[in-house]
MMTF fields as JSON, N, C-alpha, C and O atoms, coordinates in Angstrom:
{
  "mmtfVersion": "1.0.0",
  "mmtfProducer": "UNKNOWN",
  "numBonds": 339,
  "numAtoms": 340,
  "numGroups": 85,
  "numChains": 1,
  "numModels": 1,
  "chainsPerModel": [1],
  "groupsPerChain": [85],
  "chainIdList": ["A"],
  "bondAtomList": [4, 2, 8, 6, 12, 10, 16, 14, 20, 18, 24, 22, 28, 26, 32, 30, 36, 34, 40, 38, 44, 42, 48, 46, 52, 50, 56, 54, 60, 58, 64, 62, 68, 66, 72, 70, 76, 74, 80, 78, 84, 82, 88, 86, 92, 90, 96, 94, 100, 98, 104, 102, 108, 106, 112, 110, 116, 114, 120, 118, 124, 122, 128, 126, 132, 130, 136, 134, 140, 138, 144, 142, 148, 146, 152, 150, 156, 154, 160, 158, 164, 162, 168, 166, 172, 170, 176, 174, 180, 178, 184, 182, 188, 186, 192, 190, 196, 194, 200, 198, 204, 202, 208, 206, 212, 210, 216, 214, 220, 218, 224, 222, 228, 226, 232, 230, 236, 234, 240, 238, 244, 242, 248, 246, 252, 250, 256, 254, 260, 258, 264, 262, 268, 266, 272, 270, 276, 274, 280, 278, 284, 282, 288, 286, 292, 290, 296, 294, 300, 298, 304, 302, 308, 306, 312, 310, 316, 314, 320, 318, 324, 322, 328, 326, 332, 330, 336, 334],
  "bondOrderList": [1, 1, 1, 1, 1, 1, 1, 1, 1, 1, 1, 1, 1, 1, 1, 1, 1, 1, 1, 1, 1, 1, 1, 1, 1, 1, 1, 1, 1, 1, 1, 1, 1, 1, 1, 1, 1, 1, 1, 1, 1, 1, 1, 1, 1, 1, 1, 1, 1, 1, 1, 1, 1, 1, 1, 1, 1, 1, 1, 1, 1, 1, 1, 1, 1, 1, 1, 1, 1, 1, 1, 1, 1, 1, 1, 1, 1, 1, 1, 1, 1, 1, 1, 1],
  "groupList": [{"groupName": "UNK", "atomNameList": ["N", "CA", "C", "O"], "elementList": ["N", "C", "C", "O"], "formalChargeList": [0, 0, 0, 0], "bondAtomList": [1, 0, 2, 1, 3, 2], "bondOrderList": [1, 1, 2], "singleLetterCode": "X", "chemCompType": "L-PEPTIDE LINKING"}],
  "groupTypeList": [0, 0, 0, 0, 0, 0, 0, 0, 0, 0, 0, 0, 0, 0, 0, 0, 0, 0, 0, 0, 0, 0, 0, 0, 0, 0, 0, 0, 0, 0, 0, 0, 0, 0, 0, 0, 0, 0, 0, 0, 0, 0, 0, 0, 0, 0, 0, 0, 0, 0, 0, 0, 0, 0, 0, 0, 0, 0, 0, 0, 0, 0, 0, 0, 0, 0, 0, 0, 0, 0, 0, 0, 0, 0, 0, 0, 0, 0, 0, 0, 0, 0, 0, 0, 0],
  "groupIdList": [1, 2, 3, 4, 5, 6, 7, 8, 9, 10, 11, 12, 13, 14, 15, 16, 17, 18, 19, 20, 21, 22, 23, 24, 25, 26, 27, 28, 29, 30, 31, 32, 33, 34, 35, 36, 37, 38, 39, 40, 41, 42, 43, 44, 45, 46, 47, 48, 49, 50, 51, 52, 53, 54, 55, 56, 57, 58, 59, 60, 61, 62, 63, 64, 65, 66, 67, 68, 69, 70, 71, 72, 73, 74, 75, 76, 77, 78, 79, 80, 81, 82, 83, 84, 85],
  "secStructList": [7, 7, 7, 7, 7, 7, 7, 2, 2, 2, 2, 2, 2, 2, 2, 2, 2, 2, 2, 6, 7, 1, 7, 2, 2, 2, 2, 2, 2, 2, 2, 2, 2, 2, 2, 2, 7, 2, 2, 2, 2, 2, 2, 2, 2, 2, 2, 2, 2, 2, 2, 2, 2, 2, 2, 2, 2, 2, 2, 2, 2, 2, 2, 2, 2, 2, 2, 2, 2, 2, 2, 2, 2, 2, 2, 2, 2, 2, 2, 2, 2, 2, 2, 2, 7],
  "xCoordList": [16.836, 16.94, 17.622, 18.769, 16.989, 17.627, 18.744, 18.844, 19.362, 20.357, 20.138, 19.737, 20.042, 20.251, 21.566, 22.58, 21.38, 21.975, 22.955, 22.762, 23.393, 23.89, 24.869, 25.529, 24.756, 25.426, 26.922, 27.2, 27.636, 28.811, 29.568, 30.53, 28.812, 28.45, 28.297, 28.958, 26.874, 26.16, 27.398, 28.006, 27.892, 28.942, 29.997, 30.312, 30.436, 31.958, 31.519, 32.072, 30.5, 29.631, 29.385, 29.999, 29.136, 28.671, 30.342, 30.814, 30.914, 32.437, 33.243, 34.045, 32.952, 33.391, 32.748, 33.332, 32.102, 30.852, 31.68, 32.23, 31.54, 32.289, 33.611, 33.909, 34.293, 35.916, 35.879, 36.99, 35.059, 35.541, 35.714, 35.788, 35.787, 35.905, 35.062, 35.297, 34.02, 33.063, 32.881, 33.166, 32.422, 32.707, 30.836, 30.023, 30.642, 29.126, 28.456, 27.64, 28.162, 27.06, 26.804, 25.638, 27.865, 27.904, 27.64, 27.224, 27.88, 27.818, 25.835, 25.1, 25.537, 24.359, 23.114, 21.905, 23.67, 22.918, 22.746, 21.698, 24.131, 23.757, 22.404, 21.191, 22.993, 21.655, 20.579, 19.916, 20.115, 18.953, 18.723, 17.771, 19.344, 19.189, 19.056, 18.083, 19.575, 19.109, 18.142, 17.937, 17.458, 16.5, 14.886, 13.802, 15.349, 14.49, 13.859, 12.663, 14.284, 13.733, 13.963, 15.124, 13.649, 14.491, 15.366, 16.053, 15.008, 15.176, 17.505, 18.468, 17.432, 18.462, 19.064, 20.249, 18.762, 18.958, 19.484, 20.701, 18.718, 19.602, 20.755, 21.692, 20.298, 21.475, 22.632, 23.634, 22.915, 23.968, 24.019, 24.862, 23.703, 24.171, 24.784, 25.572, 24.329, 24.722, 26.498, 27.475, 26.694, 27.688, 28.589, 29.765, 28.039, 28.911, 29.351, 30.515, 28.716, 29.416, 30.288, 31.325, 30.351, 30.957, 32.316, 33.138, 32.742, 33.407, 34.204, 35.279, 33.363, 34.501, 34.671, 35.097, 34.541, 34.887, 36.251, 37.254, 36.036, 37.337, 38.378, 39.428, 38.369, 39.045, 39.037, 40.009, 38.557, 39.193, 40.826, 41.893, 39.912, 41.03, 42.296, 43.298, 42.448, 43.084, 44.157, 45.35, 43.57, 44.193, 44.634, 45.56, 44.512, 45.068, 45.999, 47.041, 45.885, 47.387, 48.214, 49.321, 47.867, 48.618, 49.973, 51.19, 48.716, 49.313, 50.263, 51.472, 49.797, 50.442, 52.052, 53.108, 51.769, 53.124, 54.317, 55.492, 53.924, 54.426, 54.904, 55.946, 54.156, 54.898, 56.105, 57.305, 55.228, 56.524, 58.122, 59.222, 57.965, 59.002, 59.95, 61.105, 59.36, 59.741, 60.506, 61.728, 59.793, 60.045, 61.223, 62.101, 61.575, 62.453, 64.061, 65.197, 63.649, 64.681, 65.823, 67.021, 64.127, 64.772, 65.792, 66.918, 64.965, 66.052, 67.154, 68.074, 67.205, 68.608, 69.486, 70.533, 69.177, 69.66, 70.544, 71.742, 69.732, 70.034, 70.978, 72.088, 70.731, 71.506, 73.17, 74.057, 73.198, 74.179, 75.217, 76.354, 74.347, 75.172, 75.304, 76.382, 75.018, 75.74, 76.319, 76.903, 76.189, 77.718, 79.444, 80.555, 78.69, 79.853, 80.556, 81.722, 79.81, 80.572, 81.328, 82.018],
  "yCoordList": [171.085, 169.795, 168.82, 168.95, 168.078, 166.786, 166.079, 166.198, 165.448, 164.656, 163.497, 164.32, 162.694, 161.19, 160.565, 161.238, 159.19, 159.075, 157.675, 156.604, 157.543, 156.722, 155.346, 155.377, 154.332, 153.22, 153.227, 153.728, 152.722, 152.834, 152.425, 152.945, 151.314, 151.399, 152.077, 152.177, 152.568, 153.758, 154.609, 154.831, 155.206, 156.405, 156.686, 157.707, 155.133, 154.682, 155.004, 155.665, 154.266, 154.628, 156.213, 156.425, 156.735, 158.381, 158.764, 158.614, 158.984, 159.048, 158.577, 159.23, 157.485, 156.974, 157.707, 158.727, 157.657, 159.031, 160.765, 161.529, 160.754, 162.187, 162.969, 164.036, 161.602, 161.351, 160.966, 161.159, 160.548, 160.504, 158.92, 158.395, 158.099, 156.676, 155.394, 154.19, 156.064, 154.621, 154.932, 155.983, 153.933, 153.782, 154.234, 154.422, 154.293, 154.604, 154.417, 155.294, 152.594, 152.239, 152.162, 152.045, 152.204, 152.553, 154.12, 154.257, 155.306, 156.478, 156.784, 157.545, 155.821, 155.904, 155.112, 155.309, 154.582, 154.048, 155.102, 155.421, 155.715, 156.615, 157.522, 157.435, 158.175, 158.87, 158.62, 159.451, 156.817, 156.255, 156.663, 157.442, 156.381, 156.312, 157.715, 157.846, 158.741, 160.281, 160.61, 161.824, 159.995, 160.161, 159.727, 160.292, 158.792, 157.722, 158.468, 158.462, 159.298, 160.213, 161.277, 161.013, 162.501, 163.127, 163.379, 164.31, 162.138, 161.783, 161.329, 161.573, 160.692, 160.123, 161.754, 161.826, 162.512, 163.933, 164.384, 164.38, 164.712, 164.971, 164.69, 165.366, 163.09, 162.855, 162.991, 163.391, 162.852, 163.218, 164.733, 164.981, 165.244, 166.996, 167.349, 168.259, 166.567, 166.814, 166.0, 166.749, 164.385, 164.414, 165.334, 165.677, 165.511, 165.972, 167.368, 167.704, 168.069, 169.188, 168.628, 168.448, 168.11, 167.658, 167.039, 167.955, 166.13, 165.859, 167.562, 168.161, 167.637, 169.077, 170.087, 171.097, 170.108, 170.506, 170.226, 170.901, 168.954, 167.756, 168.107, 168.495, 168.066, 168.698, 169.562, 169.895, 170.343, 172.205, 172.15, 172.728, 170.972, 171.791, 170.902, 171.603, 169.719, 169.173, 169.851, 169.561, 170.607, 171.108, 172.422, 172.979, 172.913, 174.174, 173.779, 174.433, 172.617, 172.005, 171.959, 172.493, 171.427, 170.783, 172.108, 172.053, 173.351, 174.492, 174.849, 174.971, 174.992, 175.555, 174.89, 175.497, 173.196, 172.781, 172.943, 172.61, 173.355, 173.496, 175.242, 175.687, 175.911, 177.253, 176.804, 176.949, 176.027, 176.193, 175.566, 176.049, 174.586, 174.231, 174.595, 174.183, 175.69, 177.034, 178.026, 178.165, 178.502, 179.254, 178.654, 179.513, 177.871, 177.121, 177.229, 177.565, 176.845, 176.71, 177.959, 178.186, 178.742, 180.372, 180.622, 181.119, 180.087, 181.136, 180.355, 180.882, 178.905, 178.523, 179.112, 179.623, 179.097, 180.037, 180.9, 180.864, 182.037, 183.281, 182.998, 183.517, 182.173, 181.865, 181.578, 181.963, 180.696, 180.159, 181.397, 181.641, 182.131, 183.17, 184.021, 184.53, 184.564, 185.45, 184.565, 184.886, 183.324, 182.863, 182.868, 182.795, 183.044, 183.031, 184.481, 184.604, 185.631, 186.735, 187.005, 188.015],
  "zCoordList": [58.463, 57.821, 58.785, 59.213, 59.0, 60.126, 58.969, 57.748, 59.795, 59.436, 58.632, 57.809, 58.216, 57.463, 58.46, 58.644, 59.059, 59.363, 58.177, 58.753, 57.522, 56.714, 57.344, 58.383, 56.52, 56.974, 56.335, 55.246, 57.021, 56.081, 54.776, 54.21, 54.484, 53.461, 52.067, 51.034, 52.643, 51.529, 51.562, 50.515, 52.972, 53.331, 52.077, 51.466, 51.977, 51.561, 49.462, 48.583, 49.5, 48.22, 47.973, 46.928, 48.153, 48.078, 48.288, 47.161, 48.769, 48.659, 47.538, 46.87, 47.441, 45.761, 45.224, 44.858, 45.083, 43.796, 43.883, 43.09, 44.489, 45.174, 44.608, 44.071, 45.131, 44.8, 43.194, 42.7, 42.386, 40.533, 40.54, 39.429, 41.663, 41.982, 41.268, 41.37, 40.525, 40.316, 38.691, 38.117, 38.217, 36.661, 36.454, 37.359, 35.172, 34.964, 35.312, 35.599, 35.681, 35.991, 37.009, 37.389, 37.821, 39.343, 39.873, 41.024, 39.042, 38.942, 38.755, 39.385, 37.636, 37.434, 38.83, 38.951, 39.336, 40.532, 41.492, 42.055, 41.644, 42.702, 41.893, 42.086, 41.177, 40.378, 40.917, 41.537, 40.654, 40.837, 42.098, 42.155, 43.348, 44.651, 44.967, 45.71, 44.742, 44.832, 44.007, 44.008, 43.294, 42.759, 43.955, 44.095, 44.434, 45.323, 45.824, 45.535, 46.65, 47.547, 48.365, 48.681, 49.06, 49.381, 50.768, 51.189, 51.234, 52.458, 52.104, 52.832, 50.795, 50.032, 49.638, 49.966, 49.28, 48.279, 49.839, 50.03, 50.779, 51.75, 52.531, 52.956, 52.621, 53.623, 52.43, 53.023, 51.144, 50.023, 50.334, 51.196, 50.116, 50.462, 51.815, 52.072, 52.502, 53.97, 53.874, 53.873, 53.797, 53.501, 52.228, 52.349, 51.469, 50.367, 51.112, 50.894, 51.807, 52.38, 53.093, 52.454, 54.601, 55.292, 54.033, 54.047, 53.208, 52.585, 51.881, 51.862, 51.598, 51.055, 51.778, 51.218, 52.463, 54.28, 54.318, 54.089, 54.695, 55.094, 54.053, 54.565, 52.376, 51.245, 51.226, 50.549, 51.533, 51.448, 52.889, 53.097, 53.524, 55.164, 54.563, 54.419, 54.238, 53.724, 52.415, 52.326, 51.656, 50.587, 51.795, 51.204, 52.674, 52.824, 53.81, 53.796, 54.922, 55.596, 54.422, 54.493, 53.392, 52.607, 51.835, 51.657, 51.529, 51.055, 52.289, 52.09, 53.373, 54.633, 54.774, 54.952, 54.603, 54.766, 53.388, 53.542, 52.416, 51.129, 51.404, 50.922, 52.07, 52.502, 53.211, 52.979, 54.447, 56.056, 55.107, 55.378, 54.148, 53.259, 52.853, 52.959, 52.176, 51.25, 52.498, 52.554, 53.212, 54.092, 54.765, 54.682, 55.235, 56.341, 54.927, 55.26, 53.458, 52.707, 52.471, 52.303, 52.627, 52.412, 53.637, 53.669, 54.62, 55.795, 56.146, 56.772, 55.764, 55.762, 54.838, 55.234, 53.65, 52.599, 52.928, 52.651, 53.783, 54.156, 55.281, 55.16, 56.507, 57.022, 57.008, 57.77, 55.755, 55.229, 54.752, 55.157, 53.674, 53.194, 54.459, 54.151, 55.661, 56.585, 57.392, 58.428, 56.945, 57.822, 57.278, 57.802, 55.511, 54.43, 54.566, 54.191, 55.13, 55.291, 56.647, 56.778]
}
């Protein structure tokens, strides 16, 4: 499947759609426009992966730094108390 190359625009649009961002009737256009053709059906699948791509890696820095957090609290923690003995 070749690419779609999209304007930014459309990009920023399909992203709003994506993201929960656009109200009905704006929700319902896209519809229309993936309906159009499948030239449209693709290049949307193609970004929509790429986008939750980007949100998966995003949610797992995100988990990663919410460990290193945790982790760093603990070993001061521990720290602290073998300095108290």
């Amino acid at each position: 499947m070749e690419k779609t190359k999209l304007d930014h625009e459309t990009e920023d649009w399909l992203i709003a759609f994506l993201s929960g961002e656009l109200d009905e009737r704006e929700e319902e256009n896209v519809r229309v426009w993936l309906e159009a053709s499948q030239e449209n059906r693709n290049a949307y699948e193609s970004l929509m992966k790429d986008y939750l791509r980007i949100r998966w890696v995003q949610e797992d820095v995100h988990i990663r730094e919410e460990q290193a957090k945790k982790d760093n609290i603990l070993f001061f923690e521990k720290e602290k108390e073998s300095d108290a003995l």
